[in-house]
C-alpha positions in Angstrom: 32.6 4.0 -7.0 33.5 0.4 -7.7 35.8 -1.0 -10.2 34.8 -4.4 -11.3 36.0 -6.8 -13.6 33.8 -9.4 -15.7 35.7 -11.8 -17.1 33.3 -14.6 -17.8 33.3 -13.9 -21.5 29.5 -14.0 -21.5 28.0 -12.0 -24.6 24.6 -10.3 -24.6 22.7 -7.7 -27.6 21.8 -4.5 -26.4 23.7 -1.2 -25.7 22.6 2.5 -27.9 24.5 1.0 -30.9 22.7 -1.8 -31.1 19.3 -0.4 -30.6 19.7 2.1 -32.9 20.8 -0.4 -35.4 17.2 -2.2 -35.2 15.3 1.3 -35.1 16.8 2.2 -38.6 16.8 -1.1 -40.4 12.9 -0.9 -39.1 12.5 2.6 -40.7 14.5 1.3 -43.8 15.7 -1.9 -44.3 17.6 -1.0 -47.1 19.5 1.1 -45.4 23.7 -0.2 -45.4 24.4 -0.4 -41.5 27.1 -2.0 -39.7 27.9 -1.5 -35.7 30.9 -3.1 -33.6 32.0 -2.8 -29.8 34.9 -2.6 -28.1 35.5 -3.6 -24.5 39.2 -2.8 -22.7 41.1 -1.8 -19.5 39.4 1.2 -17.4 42.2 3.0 -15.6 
């Protein structure tokens, strides 16, 4: 396994959250949905 660590600050959409997030607001766009992500330290 290989630790890595990204640090370019780069930002990208994507991930379950987000893809979720469209698949609902297309079933239902009145539908209240919010989403947030985190990144931190891996030990």
């Amino acid at each position: 396994m290989t630790k890595t660590n990204d640090r370019s600050g780069a930002r990208s959409t994507g991930g379950c959250a987000y893809n979720v997030i469209c698949d609902l607001r297309a079933i239902d766009p009145d539908l209240p949905l919010y989403a947030f992500g985190v990144i931190g330290t891996a030990s």
